[in-house]
Structure formats: C-alpha cells, structure tokens
NUDOVEX-806513 format. One record per residue (C-alpha): residue number from 1; chain; x negated, y negated, z negated. Coordinates in steps of 0.2 Angstrom, whole numbers. Each point is the difference from the previous one (the first is absolute). Example, Ala and Ser with C-alpha at 12.3 -4.5 7.8 and 13.67 -1.06 7.14 Angstrom:
% residues 2
(r 1,'A',(-62,22,-39))
(r 2,'A',(-6,-17,3))
END
This chain:
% residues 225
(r 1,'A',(-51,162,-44))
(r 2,'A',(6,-18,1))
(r 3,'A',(-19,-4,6))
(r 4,'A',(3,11,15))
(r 5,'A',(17,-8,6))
(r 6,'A',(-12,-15,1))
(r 7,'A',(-12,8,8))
(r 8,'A',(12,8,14))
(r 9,'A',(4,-20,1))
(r 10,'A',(-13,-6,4))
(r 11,'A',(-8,15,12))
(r 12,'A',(17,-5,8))
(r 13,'A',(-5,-17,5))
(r 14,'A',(-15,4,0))
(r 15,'A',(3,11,15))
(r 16,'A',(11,-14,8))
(r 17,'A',(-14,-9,5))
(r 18,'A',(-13,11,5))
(r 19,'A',(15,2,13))
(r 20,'A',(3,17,-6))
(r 21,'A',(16,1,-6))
(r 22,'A',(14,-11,6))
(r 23,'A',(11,-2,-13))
(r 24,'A',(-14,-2,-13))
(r 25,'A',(7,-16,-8))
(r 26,'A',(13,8,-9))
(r 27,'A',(-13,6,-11))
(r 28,'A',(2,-18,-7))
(r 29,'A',(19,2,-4))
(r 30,'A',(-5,15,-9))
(r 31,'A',(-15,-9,-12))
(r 32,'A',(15,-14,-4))
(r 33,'A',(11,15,-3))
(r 34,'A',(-13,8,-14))
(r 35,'A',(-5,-18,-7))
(r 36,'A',(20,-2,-3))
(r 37,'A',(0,17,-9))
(r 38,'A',(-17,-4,-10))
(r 39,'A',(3,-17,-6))
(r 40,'A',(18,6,-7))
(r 41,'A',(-7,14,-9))
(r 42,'A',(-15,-14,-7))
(r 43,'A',(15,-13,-8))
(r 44,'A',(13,12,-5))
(r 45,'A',(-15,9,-10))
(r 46,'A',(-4,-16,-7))
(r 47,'A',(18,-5,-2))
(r 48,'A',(5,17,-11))
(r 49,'A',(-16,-5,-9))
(r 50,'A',(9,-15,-6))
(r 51,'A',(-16,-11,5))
(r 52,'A',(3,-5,19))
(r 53,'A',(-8,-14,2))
(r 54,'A',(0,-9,20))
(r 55,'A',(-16,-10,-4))
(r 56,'A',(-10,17,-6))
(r 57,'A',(5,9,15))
(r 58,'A',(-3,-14,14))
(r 59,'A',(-19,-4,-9))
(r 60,'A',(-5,17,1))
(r 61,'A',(5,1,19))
(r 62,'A',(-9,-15,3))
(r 63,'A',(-16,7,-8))
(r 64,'A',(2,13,11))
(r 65,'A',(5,-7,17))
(r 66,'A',(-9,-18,2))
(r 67,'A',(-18,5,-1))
(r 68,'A',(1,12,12))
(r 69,'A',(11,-11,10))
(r 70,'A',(-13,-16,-2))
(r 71,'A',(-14,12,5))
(r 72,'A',(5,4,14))
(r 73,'A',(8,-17,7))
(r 74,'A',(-19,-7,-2))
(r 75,'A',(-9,15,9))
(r 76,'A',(13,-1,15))
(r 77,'A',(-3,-18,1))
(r 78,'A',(-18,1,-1))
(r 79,'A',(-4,13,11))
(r 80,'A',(15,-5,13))
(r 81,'A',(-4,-18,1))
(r 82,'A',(-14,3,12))
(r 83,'A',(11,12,13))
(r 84,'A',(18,-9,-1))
(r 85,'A',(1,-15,10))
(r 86,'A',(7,-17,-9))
(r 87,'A',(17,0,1))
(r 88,'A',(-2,17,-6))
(r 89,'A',(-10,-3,-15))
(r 90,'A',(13,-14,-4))
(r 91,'A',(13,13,0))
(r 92,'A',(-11,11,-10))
(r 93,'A',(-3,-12,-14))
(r 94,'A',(19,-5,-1))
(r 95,'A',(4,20,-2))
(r 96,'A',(-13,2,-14))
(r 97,'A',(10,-15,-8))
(r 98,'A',(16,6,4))
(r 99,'A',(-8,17,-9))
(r 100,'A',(-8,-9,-15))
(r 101,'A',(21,-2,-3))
(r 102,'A',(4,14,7))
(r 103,'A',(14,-9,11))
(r 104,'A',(-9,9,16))
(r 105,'A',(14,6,5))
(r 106,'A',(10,-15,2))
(r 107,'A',(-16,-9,10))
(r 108,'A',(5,13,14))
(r 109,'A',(16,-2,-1))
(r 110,'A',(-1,-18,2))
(r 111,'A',(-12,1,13))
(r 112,'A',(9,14,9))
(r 113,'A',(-15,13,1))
(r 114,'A',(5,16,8))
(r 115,'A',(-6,16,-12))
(r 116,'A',(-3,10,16))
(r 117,'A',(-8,-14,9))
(r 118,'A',(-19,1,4))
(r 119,'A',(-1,-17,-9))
(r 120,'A',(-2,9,-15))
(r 121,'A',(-17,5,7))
(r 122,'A',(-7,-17,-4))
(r 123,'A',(6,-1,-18))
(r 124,'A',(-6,13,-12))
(r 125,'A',(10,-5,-14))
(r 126,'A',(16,2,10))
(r 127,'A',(5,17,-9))
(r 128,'A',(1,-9,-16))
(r 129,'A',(18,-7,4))
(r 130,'A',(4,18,-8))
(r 131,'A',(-7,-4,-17))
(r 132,'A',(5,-16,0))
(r 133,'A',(20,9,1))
(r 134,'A',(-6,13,-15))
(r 135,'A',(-6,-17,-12))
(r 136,'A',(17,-9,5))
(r 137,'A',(9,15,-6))
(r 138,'A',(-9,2,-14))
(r 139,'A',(2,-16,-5))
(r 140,'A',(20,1,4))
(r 141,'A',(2,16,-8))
(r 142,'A',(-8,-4,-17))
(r 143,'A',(9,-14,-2))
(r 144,'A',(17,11,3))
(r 145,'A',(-8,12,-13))
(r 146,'A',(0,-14,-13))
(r 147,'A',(18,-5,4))
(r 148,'A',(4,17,-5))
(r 149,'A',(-10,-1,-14))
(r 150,'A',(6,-13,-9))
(r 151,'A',(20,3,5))
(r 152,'A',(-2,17,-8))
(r 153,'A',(-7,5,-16))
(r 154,'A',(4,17,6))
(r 155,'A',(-15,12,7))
(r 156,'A',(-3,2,19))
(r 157,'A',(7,17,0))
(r 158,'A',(17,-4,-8))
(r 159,'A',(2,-14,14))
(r 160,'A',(-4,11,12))
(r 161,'A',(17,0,10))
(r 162,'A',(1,-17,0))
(r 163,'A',(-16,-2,5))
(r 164,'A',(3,12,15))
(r 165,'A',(15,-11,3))
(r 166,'A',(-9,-15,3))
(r 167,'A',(-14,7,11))
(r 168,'A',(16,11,10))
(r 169,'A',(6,-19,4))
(r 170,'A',(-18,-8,2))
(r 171,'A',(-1,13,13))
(r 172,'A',(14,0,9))
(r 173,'A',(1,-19,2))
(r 174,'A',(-20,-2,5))
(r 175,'A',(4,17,12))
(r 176,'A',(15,-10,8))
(r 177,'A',(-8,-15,3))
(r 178,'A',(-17,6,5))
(r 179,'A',(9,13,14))
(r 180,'A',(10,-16,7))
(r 181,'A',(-16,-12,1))
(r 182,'A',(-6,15,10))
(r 183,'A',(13,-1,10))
(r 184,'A',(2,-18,1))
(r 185,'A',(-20,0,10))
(r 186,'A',(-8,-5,-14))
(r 187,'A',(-13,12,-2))
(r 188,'A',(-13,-12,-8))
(r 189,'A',(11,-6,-15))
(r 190,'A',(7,20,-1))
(r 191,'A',(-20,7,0))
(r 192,'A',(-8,-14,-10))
(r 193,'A',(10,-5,-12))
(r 194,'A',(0,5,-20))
(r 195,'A',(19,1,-3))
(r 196,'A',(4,11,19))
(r 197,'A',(-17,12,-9))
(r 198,'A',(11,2,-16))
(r 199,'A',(10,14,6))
(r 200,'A',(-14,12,0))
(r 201,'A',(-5,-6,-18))
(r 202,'A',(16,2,-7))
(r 203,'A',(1,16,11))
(r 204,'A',(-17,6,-12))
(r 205,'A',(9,-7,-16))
(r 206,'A',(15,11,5))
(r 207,'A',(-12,17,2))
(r 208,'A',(-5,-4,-18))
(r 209,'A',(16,-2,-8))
(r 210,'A',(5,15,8))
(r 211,'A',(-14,10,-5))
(r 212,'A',(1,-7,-18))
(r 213,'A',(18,6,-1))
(r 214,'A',(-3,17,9))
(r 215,'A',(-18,5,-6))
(r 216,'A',(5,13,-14))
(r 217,'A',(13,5,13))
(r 218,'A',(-8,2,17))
(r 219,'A',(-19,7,0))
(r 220,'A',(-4,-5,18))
(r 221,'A',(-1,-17,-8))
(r 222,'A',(-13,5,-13))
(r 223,'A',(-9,6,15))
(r 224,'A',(3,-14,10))
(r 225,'A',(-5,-14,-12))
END
C-alpha cells in the first residue's frame, strides 16, 4: 500500500508540470511525509533487533541511490550540452556536483533559484534539491537512532513514549520556526532548506509510532499501512 502513497506522490507532481493540476507540488510534502514513516519503521526494526548499525544502513542506501543518481547526471550532461547555452551548462555541471553531494538543495538556495520559475527549464537536475532533503534526513535521523541506541539498553518499543516525546518537541520547534521564516519573506531558506523540511519527516515518524501503538487496537491502520 505504501508503494501507492508514492505513487499518488509522484502523479501529484507529476501533474504539476504538465500544468495540469495547480497544487501538484504538495505531492512532494506527502513522499517526505512517507519517507519519515518508512525509515523509522527500517531503524526501530533494526533497533529491537539489537543489531542497529548506522554504517549498515547508510551503505545500503548508497548502493541503491548513487548509481542511479551518477547515471543520470552523465546522460543529462551529455545529451543537454549540445542544446543549453554556456553559462547554462556551467550551471548544469555545478548542479550535478552539488548532486554528486547531494547538497542541491542548498546550491538553490544560495543562488536564489525560484522553484516556480521557468529557469528550471534549463536545468534538468533541478528536481534533485528533493532527494538531496531525503539523504540529509537520513543521515540526521540515523545518527539520532544511534544516540538512542546506545543511551538505552532498552528495546524500541519500551522507549516508545520517550521517543514520541522527542519527535513531539523536534516537531513543534522545527514547525515554529519554519511558519515564521515564512512569514519573515523568506521563502527560499523555508522551501530549500533540510532542517524547515523536517516537519514533515517527523510528521511521517509520528504516523508510525502511532500506528505501532494502535495497530492491535484500530483496524483502519492494518488497512492503511
């Protein structure tokens, strides 16, 4: 089922820029949303397995995520060197660098580069700044994972309030802050940015612990998920 959440996210955007459907993008917020629920689900497995290990978990990602990601920054620049003018392709090869990182996000951010701007249409890598969030946040979240691991000798479902309590506060703090960048005007730090993104992460995380806690009680959640 969780394959077609991902699916609906994607069509979503999809949609968005065929022109069809205006507010398309959310579909993103949605995949960040189902990423946070999966990785969480992934680590707390691990962690009641008593053999969480960070390095495991990142490698196997990796395995899965750079060739695909390496393939496809040497066909764009291939095939698109011949249609882009130079100071495009200049931009082009400093994306697939910033990709190779996945920092992408933060090289439109620095450069102020408007998502709903038809500048995008000279960079097809530009959509990356959306994997780039999810590796950030896997990174992050591991890492948070293995603090937990080794505070507690305790299994993942006996930490589970304070777990919850963290992510609540983790939430409410990112939430704050992100709703008064928005405010403040600053839309490019508020829609780039890894740590304004981590709401809907955590917001995923929540879902899980949620459903972990409820899934014996509530059947809608066994149909859900």
């Amino acid at each position: 089922v969780i394959d077609f959440y991902r699916a609906l996210s994607v069509s979503l955007v999809f949609f968005y820029h065929l022109g069809q459907l205006d507010n398309g993008f959310i579909g993103v917020d949605f995949f960040f949303i189902i990423s946070g629920f999966l990785i969480t689900k992934v680590l707390s497995e691990q962690f009641d397995r008593k053999d969480y290990s960070i390095k495991r978990f990142l490698v196997k990602r990796a395995k899965r995520i750079l060739p695909l990601i390496l393939v496809t920054i040497i066909v764009v620049q291939v095939v698109f060197y011949f249609y882009l003018f130079p100071d495009q392709n200049l931009n082009l090869a400093q994306t697939s660098i910033a990709n190779i990182f996945f920092i992408s996000n933060y090289f439109f951010l620095t450069n102020d580069i408007d998502y709903f701007s038809e500048r995008v249409l000279t960079n097809p890598l530009f959509h990356t700044w959306s994997l780039s969030i999810e590796i950030q946040y896997y990174i992050f979240f591991a890492l948070f994972f293995l603090t937990l691991y080794y505070l507690s000798k305790k299994k993942f479902r006996n930490n589970l309030k304070n777990f919850c309590f963290i992510l609540i506060i983790l939430y409410l703090v990112t939430f704050y802050l992100s709703t008064n960048l928005i405010f403040l005007k600053n839309f490019f730090f508020s829609f780039y940015s890894s740590f304004t993104r981590t709401i809907l992460f955590i917001l995923g995380s929540l879902i899980f612990q949620f459903d972990l806690h409820l899934r014996k009680k509530l059947n809608l959640f066994n149909i859900l998920f």
